[in-house]
N, C-alpha and C positions, 0 to 999 in steps of 0.2 A: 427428477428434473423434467422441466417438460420442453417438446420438442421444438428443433430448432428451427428457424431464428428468432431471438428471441429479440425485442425492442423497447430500450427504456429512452423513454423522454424528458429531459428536463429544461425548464424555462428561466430567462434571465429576463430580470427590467429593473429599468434605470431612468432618473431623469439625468439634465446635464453634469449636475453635481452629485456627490457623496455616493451612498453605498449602492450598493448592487443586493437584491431578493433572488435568490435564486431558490427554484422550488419543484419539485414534483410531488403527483397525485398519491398519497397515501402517507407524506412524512412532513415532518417539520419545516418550513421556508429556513434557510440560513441566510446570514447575510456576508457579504462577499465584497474585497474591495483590492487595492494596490497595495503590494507589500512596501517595507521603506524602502525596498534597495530599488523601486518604481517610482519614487516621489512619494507612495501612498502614508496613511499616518500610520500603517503596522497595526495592531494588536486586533487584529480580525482575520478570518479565514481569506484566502486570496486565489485565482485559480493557480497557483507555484505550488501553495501547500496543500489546494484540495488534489493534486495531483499525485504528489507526495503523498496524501496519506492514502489516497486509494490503492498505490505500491503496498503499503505499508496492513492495509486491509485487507486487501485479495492474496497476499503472503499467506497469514494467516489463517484465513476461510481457507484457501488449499490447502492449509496443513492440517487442522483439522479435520476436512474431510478425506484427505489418503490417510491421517492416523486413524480415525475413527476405520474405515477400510481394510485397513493393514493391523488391526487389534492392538496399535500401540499403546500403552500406558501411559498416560505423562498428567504433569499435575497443572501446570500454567507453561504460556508461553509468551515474551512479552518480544518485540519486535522495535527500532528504531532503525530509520530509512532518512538516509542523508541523498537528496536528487539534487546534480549538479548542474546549472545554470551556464552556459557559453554560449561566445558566438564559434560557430561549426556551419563548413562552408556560405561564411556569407550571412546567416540569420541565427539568430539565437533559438538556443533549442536546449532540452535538459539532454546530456552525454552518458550519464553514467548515474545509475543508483544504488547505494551502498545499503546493503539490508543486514543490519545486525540482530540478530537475533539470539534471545537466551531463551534455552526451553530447560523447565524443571520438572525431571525426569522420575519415578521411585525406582529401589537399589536393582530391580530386574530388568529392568530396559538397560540395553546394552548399547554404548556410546556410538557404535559404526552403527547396529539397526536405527537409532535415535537421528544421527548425522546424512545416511542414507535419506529417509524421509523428509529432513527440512531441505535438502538440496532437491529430492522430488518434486518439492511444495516449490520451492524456487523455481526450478520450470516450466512448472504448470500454469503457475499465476496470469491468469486470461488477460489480466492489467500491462502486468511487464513484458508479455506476447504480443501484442498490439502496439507495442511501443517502437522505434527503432534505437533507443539506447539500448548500455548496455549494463548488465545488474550483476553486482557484484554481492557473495552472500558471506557472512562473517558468523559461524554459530558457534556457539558456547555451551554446553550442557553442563547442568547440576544436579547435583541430587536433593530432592525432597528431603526433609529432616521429620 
């Protein structure tokens, strides 16, 4: 890792209408706009769900890096984050994020070392630390076949 602080920048632009470009130095522009429950038309990325999935991203990246740390085994891990949308005191803000996660384990990982670590990874998450909700984690482990 390199030393801290670190600072990433990204750019949005728009005219009056339609979508939003939103981009930084070294990756893909996405385009970006109102979800329905906004008026927007839907079926594009929105700053709700790029929110959401940064939960949903930085979950993971800490779980792989304390497992990789912590010599655990595991074969995939796939994550689904439900961020809840209210008005709370006065302004709408997202309340609460529900991080379920299934991690696919082989027969020697042991389900408490395994469950230990995704609730690590749950804490850690720089995303969900930065936030003032609150993250709720739901994990399931299985065994590789």
């Amino acid at each position: 890792m390199q030393d801290l602080p670190h600072l990433y920048t990204v750019a949005a632009a728009a005219g009056p209408n339609g979508d939003i470009d939103v981009s930084s130095d070294g990756v893909e522009t996405i385009v970006s706009g109102p979800p329905q429950e906004f008026g927007g038309p839907g079926g594009q990325w929105s700053p709700e769900t790029l929110l959401v999935a940064a939960v949903a991203d930085c979950f993971i990246l800490s779980f792989r890096a304390i497992a990789r740390a912590s010599k655990l085994s595991w074969n995939a891990l796939s994550c689904e984050v439900d961020g809840k949308l209210e008005r709370s005191d006065g302004m709408l803000r997202f309340t609460e994020f529900a991080v379920r996660a299934t991690l696919v384990a082989p027969e020697e990982t042991t389900d408490e070392r395994a469950l230990r670590i995704l609730e690590k990874a749950d804490k850690s998450c720089l995303v969900t630390n930065s936030l003032s909700s609150t993250t709720r984690l739901e994990a399931v482990i299985s065994r590789a076949s």
